[in-house]
PDB file of N, CA, C, O and CB in Angstrom:
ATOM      1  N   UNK A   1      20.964  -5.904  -9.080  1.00  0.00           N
ATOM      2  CA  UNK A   1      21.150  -5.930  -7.648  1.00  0.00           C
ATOM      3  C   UNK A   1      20.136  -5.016  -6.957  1.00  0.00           C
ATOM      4  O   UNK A   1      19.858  -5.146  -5.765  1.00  0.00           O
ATOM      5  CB  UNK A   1      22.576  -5.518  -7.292  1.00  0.00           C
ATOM      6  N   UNK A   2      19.409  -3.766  -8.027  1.00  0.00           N
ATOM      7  CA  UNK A   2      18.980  -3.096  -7.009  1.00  0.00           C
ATOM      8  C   UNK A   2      17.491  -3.191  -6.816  1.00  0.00           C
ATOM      9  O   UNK A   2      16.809  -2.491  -6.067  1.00  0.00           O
ATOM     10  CB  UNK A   2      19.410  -1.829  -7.140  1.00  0.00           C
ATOM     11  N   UNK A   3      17.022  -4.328  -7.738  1.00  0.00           N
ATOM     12  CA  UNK A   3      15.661  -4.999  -7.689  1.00  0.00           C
ATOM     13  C   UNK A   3      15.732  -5.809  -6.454  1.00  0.00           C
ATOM     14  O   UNK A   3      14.938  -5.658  -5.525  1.00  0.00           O
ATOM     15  CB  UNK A   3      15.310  -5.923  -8.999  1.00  0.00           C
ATOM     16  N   UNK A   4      17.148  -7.073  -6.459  1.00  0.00           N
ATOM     17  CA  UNK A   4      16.943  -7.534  -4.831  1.00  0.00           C
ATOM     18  C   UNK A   4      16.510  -6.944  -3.919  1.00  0.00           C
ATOM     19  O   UNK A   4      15.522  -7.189  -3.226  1.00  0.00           O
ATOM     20  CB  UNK A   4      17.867  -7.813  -4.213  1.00  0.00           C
ATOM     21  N   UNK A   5      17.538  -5.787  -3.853  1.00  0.00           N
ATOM     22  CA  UNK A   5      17.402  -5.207  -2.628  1.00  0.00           C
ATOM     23  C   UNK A   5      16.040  -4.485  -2.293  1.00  0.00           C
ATOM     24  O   UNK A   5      15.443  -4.617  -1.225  1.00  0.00           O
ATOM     25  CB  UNK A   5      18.463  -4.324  -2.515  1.00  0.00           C
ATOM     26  N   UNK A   6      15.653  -3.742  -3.301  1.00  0.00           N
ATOM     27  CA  UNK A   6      14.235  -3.514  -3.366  1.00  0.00           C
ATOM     28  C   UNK A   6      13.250  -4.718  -2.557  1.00  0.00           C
ATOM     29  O   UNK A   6      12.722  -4.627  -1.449  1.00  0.00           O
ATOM     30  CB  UNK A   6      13.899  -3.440  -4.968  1.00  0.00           C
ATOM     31  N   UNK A   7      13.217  -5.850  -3.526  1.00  0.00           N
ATOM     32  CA  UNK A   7      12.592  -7.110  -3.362  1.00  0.00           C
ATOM     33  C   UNK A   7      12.750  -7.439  -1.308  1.00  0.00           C
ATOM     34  O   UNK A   7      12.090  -7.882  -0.367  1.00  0.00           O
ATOM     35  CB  UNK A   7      13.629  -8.410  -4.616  1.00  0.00           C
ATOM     36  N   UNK A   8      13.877  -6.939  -1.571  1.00  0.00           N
ATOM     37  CA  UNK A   8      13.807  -7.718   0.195  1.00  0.00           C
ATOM     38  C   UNK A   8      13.431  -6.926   0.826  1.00  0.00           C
ATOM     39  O   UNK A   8      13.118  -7.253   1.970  1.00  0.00           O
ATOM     40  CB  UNK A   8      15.071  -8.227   1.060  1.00  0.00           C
ATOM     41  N   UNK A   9      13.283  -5.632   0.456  1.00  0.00           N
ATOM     42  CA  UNK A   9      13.176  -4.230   1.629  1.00  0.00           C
ATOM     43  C   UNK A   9      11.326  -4.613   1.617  1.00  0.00           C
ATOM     44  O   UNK A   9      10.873  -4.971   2.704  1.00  0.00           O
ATOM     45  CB  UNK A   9      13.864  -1.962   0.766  1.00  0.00           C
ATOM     46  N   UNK A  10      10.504  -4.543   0.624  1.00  0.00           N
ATOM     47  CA  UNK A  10       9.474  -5.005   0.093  1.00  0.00           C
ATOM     48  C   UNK A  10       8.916  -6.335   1.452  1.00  0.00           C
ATOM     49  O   UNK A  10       8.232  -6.267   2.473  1.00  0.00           O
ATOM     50  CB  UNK A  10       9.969  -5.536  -1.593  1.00  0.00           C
ATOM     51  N   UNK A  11       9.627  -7.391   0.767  1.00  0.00           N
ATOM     52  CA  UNK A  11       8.900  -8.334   2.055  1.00  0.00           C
ATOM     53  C   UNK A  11       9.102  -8.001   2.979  1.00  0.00           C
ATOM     54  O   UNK A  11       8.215  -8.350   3.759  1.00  0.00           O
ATOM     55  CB  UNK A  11       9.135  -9.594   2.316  1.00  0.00           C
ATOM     56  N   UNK A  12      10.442  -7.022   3.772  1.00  0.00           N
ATOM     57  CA  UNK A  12      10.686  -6.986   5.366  1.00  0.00           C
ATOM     58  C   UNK A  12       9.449  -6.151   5.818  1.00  0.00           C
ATOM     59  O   UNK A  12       8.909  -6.352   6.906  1.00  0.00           O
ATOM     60  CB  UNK A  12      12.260  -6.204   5.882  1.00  0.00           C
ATOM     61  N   UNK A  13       9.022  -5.200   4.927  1.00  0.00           N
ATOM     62  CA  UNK A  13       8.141  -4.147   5.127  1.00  0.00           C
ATOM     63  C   UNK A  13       6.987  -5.198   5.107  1.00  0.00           C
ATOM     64  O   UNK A  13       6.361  -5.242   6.166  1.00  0.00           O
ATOM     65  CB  UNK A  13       8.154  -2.835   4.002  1.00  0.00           C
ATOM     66  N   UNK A  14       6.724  -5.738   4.492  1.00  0.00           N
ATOM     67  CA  UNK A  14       5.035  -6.784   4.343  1.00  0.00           C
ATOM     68  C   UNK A  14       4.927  -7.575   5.657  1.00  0.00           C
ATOM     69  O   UNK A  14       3.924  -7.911   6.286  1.00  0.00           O
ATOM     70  CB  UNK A  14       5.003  -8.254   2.836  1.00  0.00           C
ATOM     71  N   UNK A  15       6.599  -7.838   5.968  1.00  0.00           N
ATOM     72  CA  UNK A  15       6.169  -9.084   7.512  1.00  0.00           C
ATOM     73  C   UNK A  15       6.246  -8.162   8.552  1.00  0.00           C
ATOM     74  O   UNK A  15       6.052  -8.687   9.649  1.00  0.00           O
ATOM     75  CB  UNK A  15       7.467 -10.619   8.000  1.00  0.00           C
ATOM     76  N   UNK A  16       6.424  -7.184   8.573  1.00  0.00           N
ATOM     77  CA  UNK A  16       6.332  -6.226   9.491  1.00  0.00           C
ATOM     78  C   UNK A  16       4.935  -5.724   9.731  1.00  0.00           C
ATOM     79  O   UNK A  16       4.471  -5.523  10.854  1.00  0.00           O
ATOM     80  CB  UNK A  16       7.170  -5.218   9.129  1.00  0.00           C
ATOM     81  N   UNK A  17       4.290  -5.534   8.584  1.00  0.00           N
ATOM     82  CA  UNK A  17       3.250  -4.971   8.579  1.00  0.00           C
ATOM     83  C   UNK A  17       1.833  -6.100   8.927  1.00  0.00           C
ATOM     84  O   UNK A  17       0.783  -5.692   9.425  1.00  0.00           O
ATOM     85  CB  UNK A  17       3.315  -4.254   7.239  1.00  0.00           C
ATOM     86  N   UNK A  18       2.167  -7.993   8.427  1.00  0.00           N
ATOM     87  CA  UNK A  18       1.751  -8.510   8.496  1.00  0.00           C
ATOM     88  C   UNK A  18       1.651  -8.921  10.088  1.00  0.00           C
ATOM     89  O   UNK A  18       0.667  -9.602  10.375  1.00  0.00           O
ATOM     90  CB  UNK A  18       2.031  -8.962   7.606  1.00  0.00           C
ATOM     91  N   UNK A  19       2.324  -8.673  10.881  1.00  0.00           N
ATOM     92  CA  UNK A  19       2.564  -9.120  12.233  1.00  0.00           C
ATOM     93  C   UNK A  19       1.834  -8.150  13.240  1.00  0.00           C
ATOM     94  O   UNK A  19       1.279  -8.459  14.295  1.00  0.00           O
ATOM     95  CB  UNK A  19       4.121  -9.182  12.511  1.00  0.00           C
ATOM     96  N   UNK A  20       1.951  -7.044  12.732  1.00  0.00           N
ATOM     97  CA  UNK A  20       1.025  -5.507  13.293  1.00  0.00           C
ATOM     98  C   UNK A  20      -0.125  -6.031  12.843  1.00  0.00           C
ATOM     99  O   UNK A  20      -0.768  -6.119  13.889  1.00  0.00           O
ATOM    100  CB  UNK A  20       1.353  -3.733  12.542  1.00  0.00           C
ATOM    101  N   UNK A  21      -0.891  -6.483  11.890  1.00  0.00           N
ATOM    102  CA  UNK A  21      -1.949  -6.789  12.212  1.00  0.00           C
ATOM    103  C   UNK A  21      -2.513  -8.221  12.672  1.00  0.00           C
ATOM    104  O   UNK A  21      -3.578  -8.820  12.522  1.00  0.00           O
ATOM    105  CB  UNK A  21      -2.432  -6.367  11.365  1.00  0.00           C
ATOM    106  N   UNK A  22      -1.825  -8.366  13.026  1.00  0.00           N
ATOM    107  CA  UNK A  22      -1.632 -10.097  13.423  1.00  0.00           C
ATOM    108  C   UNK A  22      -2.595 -11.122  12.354  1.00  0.00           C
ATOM    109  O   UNK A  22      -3.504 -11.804  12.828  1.00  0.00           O
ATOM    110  CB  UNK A  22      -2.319 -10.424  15.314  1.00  0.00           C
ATOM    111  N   UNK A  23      -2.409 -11.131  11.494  1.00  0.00           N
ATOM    112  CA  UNK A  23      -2.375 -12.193  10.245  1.00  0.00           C
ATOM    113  C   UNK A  23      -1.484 -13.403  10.534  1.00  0.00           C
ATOM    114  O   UNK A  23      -0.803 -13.676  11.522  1.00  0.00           O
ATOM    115  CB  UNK A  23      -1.778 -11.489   8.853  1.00  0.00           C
ATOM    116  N   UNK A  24      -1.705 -14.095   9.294  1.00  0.00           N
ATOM    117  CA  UNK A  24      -0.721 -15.052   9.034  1.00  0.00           C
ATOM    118  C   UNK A  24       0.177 -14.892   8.548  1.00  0.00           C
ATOM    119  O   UNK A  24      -0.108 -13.873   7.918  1.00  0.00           O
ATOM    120  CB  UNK A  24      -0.943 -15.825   8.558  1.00  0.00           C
ATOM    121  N   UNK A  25       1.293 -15.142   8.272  1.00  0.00           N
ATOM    122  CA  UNK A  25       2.656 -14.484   7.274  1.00  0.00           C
ATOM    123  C   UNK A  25       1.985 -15.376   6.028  1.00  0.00           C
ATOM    124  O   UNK A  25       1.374 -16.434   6.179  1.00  0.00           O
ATOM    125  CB  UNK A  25       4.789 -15.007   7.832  1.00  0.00           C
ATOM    126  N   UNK A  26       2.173 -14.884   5.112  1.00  0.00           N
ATOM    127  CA  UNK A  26       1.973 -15.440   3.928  1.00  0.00           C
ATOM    128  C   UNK A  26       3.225 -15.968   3.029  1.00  0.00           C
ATOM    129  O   UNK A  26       3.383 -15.664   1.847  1.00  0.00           O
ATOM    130  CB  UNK A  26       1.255 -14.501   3.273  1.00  0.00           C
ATOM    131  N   UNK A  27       4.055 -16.777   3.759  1.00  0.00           N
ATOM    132  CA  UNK A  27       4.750 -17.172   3.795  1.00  0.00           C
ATOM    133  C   UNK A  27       5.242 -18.907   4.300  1.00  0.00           C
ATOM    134  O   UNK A  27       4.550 -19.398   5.192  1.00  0.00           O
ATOM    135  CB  UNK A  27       4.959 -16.265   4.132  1.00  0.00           C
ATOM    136  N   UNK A  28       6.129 -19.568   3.863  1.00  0.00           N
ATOM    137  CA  UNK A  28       6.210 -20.630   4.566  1.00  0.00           C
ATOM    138  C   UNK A  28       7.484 -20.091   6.028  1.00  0.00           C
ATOM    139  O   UNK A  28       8.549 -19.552   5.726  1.00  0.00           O
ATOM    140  CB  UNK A  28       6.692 -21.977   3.362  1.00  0.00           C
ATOM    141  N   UNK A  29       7.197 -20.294   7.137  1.00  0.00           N
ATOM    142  CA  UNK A  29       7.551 -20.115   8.551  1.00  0.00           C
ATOM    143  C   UNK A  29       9.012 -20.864   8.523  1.00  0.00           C
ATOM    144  O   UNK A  29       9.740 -20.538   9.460  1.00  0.00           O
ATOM    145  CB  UNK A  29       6.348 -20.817   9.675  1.00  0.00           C
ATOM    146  N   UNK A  30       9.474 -21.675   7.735  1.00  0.00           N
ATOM    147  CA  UNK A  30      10.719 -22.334   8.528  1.00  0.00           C
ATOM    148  C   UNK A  30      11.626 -22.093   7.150  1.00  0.00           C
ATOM    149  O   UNK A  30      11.301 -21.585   6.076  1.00  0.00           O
ATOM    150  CB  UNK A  30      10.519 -24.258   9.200  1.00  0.00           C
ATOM    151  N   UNK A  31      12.676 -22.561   7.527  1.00  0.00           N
ATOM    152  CA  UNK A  31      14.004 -22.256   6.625  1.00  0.00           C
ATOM    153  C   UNK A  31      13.487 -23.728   5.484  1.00  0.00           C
ATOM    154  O   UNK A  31      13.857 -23.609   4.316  1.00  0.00           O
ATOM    155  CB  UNK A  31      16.014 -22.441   7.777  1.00  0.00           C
ATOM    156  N   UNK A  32      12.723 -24.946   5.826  1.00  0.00           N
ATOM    157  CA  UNK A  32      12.848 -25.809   4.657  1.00  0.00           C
ATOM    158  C   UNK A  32      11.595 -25.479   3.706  1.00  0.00           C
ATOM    159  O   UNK A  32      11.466 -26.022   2.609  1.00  0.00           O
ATOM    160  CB  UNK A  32      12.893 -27.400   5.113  1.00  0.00           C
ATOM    161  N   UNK A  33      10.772 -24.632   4.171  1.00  0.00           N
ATOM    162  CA  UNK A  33       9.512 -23.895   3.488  1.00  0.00           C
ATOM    163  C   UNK A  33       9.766 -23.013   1.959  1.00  0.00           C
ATOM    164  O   UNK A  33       9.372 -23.008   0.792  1.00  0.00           O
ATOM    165  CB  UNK A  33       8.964 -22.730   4.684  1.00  0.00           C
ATOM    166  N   UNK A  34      10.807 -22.225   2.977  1.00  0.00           N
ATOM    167  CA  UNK A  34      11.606 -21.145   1.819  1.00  0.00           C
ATOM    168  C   UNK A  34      12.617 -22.160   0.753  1.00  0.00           C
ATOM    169  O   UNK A  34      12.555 -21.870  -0.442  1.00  0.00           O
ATOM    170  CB  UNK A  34      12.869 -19.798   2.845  1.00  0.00           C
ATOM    171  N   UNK A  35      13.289 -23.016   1.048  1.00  0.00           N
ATOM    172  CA  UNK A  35      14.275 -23.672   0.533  1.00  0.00           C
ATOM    173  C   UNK A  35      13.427 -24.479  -0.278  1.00  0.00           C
ATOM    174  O   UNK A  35      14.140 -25.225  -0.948  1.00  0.00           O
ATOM    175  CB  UNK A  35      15.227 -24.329   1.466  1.00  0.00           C
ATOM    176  N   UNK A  36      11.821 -24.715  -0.587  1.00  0.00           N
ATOM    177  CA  UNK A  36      11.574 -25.142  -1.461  1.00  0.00           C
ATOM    178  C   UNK A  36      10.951 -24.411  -2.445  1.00  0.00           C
ATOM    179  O   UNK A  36      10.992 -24.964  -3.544  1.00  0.00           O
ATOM    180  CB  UNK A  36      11.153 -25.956  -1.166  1.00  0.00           C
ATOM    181  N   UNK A  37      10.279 -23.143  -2.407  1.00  0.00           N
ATOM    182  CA  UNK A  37      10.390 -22.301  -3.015  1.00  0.00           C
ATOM    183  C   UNK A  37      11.733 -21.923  -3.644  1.00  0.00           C
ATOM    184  O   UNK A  37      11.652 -21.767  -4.862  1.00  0.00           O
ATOM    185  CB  UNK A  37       9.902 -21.591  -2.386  1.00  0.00           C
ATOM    186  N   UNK A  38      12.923 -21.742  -3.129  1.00  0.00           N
ATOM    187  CA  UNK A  38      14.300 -21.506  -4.180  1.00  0.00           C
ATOM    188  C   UNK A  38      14.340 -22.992  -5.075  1.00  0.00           C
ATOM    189  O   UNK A  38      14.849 -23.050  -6.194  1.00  0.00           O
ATOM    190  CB  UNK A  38      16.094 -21.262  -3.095  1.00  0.00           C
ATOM    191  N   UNK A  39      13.909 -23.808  -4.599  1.00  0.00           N
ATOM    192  CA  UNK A  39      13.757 -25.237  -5.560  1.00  0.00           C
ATOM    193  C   UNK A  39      12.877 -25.350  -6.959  1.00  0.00           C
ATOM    194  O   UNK A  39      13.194 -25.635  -8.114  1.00  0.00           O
ATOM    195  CB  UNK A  39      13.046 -26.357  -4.627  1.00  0.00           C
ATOM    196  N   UNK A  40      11.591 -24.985  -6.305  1.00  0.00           N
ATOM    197  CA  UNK A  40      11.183 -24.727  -7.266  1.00  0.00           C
ATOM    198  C   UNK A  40      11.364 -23.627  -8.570  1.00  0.00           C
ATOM    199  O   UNK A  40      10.998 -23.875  -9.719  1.00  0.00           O
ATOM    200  CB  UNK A  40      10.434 -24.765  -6.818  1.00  0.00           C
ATOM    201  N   UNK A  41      12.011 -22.358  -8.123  1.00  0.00           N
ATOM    202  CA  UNK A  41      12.598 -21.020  -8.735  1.00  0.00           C
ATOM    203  C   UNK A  41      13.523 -22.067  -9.597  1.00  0.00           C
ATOM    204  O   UNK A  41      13.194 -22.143 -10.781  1.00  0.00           O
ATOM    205  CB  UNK A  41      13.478 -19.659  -7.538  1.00  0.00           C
ATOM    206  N   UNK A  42      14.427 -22.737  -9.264  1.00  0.00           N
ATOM    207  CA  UNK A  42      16.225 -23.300  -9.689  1.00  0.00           C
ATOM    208  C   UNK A  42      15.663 -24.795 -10.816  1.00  0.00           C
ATOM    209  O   UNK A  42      16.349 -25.397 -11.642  1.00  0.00           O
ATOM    210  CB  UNK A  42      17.551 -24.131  -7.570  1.00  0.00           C
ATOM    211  N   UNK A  43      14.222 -25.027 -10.437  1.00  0.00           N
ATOM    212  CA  UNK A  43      13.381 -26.053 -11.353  1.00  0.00           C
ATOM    213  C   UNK A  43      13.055 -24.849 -12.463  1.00  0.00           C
ATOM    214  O   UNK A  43      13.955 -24.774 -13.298  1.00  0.00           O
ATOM    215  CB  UNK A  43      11.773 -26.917 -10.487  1.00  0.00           C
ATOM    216  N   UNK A  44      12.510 -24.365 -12.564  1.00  0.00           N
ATOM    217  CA  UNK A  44      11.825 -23.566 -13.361  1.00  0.00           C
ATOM    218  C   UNK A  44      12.728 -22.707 -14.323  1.00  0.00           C
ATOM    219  O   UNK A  44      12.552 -22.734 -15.541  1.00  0.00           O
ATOM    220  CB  UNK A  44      10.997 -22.774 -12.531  1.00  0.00           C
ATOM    221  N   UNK A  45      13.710 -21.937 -13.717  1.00  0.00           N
ATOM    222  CA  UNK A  45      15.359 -21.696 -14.391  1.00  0.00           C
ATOM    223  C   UNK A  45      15.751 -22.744 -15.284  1.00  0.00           C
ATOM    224  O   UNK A  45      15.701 -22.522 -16.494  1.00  0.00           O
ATOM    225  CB  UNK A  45      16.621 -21.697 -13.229  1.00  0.00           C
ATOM    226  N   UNK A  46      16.194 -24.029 -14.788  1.00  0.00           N
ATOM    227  CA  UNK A  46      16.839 -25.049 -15.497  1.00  0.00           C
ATOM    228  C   UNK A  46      16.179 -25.689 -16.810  1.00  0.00           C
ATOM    229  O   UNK A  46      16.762 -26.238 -17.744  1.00  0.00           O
ATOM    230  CB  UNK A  46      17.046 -26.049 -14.558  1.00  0.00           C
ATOM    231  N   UNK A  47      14.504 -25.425 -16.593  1.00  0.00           N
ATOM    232  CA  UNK A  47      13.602 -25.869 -17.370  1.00  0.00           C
ATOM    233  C   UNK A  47      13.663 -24.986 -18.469  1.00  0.00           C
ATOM    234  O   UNK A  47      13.651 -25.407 -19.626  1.00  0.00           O
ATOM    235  CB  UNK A  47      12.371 -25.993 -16.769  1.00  0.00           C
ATOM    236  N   UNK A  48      13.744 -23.505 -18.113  1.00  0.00           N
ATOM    237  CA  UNK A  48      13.472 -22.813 -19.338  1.00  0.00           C
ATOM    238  C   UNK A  48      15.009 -22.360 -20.154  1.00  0.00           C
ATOM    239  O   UNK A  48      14.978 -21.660 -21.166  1.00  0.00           O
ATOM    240  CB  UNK A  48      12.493 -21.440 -18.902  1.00  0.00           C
ATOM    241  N   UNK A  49      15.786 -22.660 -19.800  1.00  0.00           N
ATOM    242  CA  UNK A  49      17.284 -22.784 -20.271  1.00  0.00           C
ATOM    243  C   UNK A  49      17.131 -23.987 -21.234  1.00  0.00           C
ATOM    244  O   UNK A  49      17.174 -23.856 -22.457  1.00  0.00           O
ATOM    245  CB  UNK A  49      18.478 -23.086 -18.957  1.00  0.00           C
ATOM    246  N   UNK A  50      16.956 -25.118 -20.628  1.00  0.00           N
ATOM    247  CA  UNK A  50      17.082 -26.217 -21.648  1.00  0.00           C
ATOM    248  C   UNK A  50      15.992 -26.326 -22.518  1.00  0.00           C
ATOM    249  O   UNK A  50      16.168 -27.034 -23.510  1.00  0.00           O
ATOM    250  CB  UNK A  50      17.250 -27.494 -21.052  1.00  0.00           C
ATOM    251  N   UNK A  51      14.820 -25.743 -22.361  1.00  0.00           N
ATOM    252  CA  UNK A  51      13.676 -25.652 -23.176  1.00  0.00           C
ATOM    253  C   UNK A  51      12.804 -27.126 -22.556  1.00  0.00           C
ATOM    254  O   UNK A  51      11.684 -27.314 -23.031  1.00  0.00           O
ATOM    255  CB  UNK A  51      14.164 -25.631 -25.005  1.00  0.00           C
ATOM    256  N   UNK A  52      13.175 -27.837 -21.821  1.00  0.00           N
ATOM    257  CA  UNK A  52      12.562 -28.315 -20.869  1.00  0.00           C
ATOM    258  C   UNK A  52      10.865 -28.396 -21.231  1.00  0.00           C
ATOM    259  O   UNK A  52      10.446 -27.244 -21.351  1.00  0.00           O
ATOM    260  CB  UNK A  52      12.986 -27.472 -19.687  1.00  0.00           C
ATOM    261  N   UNK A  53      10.118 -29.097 -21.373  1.00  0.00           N
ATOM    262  CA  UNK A  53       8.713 -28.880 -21.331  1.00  0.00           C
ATOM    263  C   UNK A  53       7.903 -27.766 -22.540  1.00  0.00           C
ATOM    264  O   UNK A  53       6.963 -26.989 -22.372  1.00  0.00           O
ATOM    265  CB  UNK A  53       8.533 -28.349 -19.844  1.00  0.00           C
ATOM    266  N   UNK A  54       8.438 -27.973 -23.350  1.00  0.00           N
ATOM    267  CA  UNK A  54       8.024 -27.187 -24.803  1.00  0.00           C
ATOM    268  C   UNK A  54       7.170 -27.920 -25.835  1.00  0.00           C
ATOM    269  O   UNK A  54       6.863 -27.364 -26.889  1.00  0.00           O
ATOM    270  CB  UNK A  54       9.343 -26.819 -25.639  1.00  0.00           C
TER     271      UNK A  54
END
């Protein structure tokens, strides 16, 4: 749990910092951007559980 939290304190600090310098977020911008990134994470999980692609 305390890697999440790490992990999220981490990006809040990066888009914070990314916006101060007015960049791009390096990120996908909308909620279905992120939701395919957890797709791909929940692909990649399932794959290496079942041995998937060996």
């Amino acid at each position: 749990m305390r890697e999440v939290i790490l992990t999220t304190l981490t990006g809040f600090i990066v888009g914070l910092l990314f916006t101060r310098l007015k960049l791009p977020i390096p990120a996908p911008p909308n909620l279905a951007g992120v939701m395919g990134i957890v797709g791909i994470l929940l692909g990649y999980l399932v794959a290496t559980k079942f041995g998937i692609g060996k």
